[in-house]
C-alpha positions as CSV (number, residue, x, y, z in Angstrom):
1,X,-37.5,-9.1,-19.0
2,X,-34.1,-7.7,-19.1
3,X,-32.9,-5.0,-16.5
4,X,-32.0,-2.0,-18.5
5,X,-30.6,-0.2,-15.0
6,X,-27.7,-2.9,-14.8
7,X,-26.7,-4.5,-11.6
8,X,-28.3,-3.2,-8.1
9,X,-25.2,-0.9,-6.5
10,X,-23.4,-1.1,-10.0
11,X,-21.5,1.4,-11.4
12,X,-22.1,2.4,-14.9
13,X,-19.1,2.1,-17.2
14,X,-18.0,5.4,-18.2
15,X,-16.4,5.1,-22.2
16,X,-12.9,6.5,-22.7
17,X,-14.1,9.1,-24.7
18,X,-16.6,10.2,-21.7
19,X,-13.8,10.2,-19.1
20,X,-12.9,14.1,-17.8
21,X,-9.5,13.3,-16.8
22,X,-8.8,11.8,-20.2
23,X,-10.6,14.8,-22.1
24,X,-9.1,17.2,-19.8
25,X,-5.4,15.7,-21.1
26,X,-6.3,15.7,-24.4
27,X,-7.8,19.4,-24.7
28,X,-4.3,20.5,-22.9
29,X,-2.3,18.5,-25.9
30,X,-3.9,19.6,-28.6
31,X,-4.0,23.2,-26.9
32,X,0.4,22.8,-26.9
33,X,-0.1,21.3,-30.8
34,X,-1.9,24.5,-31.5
35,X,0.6,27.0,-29.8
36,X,3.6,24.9,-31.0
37,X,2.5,25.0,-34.7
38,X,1.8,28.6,-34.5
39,X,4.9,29.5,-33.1
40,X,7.1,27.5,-35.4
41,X,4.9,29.4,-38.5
42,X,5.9,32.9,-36.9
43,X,9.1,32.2,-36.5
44,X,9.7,30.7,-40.4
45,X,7.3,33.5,-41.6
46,X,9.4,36.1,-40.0
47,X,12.8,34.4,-41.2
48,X,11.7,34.4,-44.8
49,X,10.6,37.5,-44.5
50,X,13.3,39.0,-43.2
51,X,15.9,36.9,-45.7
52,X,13.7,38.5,-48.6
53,X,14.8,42.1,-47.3
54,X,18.1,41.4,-46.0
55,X,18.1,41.9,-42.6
56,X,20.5,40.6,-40.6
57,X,18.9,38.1,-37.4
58,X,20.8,37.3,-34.2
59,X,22.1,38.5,-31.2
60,X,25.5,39.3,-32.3
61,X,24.7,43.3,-33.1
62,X,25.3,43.6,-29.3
63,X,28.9,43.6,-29.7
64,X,28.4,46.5,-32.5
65,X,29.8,49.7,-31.7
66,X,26.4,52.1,-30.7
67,X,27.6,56.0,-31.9
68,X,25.4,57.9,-30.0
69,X,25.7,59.4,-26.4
70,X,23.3,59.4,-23.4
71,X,22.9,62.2,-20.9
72,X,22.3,59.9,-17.9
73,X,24.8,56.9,-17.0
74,X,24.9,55.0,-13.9
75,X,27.8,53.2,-15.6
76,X,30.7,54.1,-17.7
77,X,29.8,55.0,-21.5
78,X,30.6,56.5,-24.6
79,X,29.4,56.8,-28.1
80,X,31.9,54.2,-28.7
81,X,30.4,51.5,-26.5
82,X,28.5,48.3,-27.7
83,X,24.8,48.0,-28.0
84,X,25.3,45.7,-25.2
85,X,26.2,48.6,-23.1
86,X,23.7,50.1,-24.0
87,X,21.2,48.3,-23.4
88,X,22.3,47.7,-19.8
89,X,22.9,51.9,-19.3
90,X,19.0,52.1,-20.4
91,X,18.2,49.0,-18.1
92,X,19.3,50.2,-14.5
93,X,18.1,53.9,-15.6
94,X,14.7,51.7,-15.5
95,X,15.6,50.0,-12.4
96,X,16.4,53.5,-11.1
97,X,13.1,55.4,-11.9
98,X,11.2,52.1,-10.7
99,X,13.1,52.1,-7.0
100,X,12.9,55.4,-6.2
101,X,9.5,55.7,-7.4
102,X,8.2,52.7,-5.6
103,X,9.7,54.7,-2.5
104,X,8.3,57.6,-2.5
105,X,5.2,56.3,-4.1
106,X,5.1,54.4,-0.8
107,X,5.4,57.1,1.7
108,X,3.0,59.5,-0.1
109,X,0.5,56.8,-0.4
110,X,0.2,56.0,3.3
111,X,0.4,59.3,4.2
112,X,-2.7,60.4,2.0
113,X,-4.2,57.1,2.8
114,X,-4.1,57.8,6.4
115,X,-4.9,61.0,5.9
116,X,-8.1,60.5,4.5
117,X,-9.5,58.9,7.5
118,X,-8.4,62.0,9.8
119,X,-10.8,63.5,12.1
120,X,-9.1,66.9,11.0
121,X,-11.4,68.9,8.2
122,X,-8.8,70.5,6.4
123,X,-6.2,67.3,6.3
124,X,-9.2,64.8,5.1
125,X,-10.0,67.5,2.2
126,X,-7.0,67.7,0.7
127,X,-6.5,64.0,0.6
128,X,-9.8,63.1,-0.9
129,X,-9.0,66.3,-3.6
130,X,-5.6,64.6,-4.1
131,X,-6.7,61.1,-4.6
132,X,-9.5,61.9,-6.8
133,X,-8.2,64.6,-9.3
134,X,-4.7,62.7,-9.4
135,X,-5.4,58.8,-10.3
136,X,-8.1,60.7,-12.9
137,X,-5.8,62.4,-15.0
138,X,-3.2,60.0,-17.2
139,X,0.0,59.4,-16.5
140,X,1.6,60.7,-19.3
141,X,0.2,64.3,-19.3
142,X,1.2,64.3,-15.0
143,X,4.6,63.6,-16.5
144,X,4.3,66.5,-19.2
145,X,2.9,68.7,-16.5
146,X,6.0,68.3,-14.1
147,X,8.5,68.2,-17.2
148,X,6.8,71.4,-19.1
149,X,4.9,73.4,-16.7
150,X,7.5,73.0,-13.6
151,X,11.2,72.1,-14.4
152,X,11.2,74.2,-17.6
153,X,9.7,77.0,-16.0
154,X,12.4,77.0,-13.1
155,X,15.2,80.1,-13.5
156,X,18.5,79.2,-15.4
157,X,21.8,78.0,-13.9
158,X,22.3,81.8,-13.1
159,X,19.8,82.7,-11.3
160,X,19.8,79.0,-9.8
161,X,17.7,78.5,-6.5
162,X,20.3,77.8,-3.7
163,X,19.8,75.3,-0.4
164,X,22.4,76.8,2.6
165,X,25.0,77.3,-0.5
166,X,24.7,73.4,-1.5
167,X,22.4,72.4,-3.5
168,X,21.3,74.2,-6.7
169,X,17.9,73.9,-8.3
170,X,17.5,74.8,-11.9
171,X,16.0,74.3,-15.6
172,X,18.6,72.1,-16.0
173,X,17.9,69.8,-13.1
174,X,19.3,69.0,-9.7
175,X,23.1,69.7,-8.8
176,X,24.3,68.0,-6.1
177,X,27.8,67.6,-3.7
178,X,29.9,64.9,-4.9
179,X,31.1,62.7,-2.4
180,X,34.8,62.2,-3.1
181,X,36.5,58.9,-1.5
182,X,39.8,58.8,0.3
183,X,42.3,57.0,1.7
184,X,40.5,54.8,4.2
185,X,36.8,55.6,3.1
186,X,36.6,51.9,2.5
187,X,36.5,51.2,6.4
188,X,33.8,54.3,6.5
189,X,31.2,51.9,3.8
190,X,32.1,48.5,5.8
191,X,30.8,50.3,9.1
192,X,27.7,51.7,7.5
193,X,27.2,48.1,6.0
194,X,28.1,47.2,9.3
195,X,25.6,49.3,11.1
196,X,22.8,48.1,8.8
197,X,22.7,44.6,9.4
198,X,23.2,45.5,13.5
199,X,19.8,47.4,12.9
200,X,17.9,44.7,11.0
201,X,19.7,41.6,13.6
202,X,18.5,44.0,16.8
203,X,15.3,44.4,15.0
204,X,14.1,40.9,15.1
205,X,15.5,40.6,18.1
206,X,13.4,43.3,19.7
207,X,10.4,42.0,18.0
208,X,10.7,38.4,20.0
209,X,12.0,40.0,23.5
210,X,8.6,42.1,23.2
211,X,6.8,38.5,21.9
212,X,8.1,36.9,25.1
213,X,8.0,39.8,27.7
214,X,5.6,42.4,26.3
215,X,8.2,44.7,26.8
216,X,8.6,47.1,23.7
217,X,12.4,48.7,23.4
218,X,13.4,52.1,22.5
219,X,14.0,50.6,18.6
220,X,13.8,54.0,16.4
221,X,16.8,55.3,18.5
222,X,18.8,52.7,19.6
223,X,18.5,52.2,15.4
224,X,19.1,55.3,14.8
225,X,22.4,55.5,16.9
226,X,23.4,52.1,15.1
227,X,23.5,54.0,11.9
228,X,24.7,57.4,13.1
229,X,27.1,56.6,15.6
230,X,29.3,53.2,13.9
231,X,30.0,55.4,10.6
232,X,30.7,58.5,12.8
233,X,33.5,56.5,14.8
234,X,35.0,55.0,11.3
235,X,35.1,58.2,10.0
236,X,36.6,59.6,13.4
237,X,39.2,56.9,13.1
238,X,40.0,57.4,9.8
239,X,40.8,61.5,9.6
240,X,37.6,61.8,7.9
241,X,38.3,60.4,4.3
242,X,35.1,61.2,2.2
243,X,34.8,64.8,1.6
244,X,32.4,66.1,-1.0
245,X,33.1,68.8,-3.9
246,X,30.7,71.8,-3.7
247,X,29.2,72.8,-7.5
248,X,30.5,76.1,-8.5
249,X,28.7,78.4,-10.9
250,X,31.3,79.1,-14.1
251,X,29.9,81.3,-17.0
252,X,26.5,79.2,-17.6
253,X,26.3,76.3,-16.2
254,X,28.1,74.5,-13.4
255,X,30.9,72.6,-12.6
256,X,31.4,69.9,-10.4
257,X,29.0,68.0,-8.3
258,X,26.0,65.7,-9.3
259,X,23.8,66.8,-11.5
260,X,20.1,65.2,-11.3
261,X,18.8,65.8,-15.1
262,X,15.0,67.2,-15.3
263,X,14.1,64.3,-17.0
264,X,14.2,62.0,-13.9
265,X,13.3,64.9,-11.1
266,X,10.1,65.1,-13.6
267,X,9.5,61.2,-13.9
268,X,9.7,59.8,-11.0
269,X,7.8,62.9,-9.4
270,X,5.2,62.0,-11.8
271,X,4.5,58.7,-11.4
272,X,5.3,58.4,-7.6
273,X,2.7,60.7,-7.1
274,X,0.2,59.3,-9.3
275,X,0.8,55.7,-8.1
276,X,0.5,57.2,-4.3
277,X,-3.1,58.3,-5.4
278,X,-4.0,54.3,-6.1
279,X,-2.1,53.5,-3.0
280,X,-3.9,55.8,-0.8
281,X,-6.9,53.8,-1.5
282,X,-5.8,50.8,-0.8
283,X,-4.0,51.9,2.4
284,X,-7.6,53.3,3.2
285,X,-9.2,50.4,2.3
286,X,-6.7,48.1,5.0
287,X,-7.7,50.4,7.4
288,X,-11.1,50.2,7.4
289,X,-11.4,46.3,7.4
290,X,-9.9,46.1,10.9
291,X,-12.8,46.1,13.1
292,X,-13.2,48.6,15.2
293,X,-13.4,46.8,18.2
294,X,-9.6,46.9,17.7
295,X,-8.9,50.7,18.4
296,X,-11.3,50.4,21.3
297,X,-9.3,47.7,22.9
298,X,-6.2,49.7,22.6
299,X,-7.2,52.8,23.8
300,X,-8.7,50.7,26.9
301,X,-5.1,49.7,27.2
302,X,-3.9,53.4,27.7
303,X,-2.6,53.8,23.9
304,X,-2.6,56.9,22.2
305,X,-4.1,57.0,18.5
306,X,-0.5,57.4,16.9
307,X,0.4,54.1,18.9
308,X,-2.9,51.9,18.0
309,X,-2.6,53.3,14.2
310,X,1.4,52.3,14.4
311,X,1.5,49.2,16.6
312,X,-2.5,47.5,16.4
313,X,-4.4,48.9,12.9
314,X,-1.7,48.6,10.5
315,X,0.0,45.7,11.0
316,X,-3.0,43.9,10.9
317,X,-4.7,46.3,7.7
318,X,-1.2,44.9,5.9
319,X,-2.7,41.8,5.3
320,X,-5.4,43.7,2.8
321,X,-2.9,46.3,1.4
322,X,0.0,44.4,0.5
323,X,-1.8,42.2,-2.1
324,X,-3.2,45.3,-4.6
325,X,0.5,47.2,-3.3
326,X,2.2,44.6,-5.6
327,X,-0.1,45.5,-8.8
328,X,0.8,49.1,-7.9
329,X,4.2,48.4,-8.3
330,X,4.2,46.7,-11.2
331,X,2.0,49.4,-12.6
332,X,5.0,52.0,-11.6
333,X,7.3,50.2,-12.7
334,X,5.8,49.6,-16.7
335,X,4.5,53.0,-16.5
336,X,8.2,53.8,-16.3
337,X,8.3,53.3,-19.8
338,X,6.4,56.4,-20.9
339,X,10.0,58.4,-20.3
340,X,10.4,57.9,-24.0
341,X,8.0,61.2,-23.9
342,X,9.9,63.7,-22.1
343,X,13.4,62.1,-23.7
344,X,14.5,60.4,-20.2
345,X,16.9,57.0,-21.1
346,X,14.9,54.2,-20.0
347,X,15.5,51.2,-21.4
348,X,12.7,51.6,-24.3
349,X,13.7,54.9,-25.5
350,X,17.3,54.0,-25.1
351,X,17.8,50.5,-26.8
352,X,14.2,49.9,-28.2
353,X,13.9,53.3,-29.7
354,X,17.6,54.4,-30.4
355,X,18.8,50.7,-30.7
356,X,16.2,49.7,-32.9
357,X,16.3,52.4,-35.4
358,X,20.1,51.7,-36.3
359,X,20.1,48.4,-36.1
360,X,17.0,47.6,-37.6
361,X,16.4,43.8,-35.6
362,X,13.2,44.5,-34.2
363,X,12.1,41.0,-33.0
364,X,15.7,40.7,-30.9
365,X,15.2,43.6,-29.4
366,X,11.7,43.6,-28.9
367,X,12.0,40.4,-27.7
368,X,14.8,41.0,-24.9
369,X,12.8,44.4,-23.9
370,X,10.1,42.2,-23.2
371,X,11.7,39.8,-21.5
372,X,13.4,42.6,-19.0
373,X,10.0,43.9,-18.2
374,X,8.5,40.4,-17.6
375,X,11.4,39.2,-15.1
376,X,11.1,42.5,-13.6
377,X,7.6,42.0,-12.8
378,X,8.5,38.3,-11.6
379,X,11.1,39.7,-9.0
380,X,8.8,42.6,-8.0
381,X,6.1,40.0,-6.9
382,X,8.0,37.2,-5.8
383,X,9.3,39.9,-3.4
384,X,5.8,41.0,-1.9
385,X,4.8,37.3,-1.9
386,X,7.8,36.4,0.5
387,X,6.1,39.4,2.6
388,X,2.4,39.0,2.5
389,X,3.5,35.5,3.5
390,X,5.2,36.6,6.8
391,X,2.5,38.8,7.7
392,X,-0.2,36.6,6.7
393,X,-3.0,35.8,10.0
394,X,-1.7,32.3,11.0
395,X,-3.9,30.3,12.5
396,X,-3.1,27.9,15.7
């Protein structure tokens, strides 16, 4: 009688067909096959299409001259700029909104986050209000609010609201002293740049002497005399060579200074303080995982609450926040591109609305907008990758 099991301690043959690996390759191949063809049938569908209507294709309308201004330029331009320039004006206004957002999107967000979790009534109620009615309502109509309801309604350049004679708030925005640069101002910015990496070198310095001796330095104003005192001396040395030109009121509006268009003041308010809502949870959230076996052993060490919040709960409570910190980031920063509502010259409303329009190549331009937001979003999280790493529990 024949043994249909096969040997004793065999192992049964598995067919080529039945082999996971083998499948697994093939599924991801044919997968590529798919994507490949349907790729190469956009792209001919789109140049025949386009041929038919007589549309020009290509990247060379970058070079074109653009003809229209913009009201907020990090960079020189002028309506007779290239598209090119254009496109990189809109792209650091971007950048702009998306860094100084993240900042103060930051600072809010811990402070409200922290906030909720006080023992004080009054402080813990108007956190919880601000979370909840803020990261309910959408972005867009925050940004409308602050844009509509708040800068417009502020008095005109006449009846301006002064800071100590400076600084003029207005329906027309933020004006500013302009710093002016001098002879010799060149050794002033060397001394601050100077100053900065003394601070980040003493720092990490600080951090290992208090590693190896448990004895914690005055950081915050040693630091602080780093970054006051160095550019005080150059400047001292120098006869003072950066001055800065006070705006002056003539007929209606002003002259001279910095002016800080409404536009940005109302979007980066916006969605700093909607993002801070979303962080405040989270930073809420980090707190609470650290046991609190933690604060008790601090306080049994003679630190005050500020301390064991400072130097024991949050450095350890970083290791839940920083991972949903990046999506809020990211969130700010593609949110960024709602400014096309309130007229702001982000990079969409600049070169893929303006741009667009008169030059009709949609999928070039469309295509490079895309690409800008994506490797934003790559840089913004490689970045917080690099830190959750370094503050990541290691274990020995």
């Amino acid at each position: 009688m024949t043994d249909l099991a096969g040997p004793v301690g065999g192992r049964a043959k598995t067919s080529f067909i039945n082999d996971p690996k083998v499948r697994s390759i093939g599924l991801q191949l044919i997968a590529l096959v798919v994507v490949v063809f349907l790729g190469w049938s956009f792209a001919e569908n789109a140049r025949d299409n386009l041929a038919a209507q007589k549309i020009a294709t290509g990247f060379g309308f970058l070079d074109n001259t653009s003809g229209f201004g913009i009201n907020q330029t990090l960079i020189p331009y002028s309506e007779t700029s290239t598209y090119g320039r254009a496109f990189f004006v809109g792209l650091l206004n971007t950048i702009l909104v998306a860094v100084v957002g993240i900042i103060l999107a930051t600072i809010i967000g811990f402070l409200v986050g922290i906030g909720r979790l006080s023992k004080n009534f009054v402080v813990r109620t108007i956190s919880t209000v601000y979370v909840e009615v803020l990261r309910n309502l959408p972005p867009l109509f925050q940004i409308l609010f602050w844009y509509l309801a708040v800068l417009s309604a502020m008095p005109s350049p006449r009846q301006s609201i002064s800071l100590f004679g400076e600084v003029f708030i207005s329906n027309r925005g933020i004006i500013l002293p302009r710093p002016l640069f001098g002879e010799g101002a060149g050794i002033v910015v060397w001394a601050i740049g100077l100053a900065v990496l003394l601070v980040i070198l003493f720092r990490h310095w600080s951090a290992s002497r208090q590693e190896e001796t448990g004895r914690r330095l005055p950081v915050l104003w040693i630091n602080l005399g780093l970054l006051i005192g160095l550019p005080l001396v150059a400047m001292i040395v120098t006869g003072f060579p950066i001055s800065f030109e006070t705006p002056e009121l003539k007929g209606f509006n002003f002259v001279g200074g910095v002016q800080v268009i409404p536009e940005f003041v109302a979007l980066t308010v916006a969605l700093a303080t909607y993002t801070a809502a979303f962080i405040a949870e989270n930073v809420r959230s980090g707190i609470q995982s650290v046991s609190h076996g933690q604060s008790e052993a601090a306080h049994s060490l003679g630190l005050r609450n500020g301390q064991t919040l400072r130097l024991v709960i949050i450095p350890q409570a970083m290791r839940v926040i920083i991972p949903p910190l990046t999506s809020q980031y990211l969130n700010l920063t593609k949110n960024s591109s709602l400014a096309v509502g309130i007229g702001y010259p982000d990079l969409v409303a600049v070169f893929a609305g303006t741009a667009l329009n008169q030059t009709g190549q949609a999928i070039e331009i469309i295509a490079i907008t895309m690409g800008v937001y994506l490797l934003l979003s790559i840089i913004t999280a490689t970045i917080m990758n690099a830190y959750n790493r370094r503050v990541a529990l290691v274990e020995r």
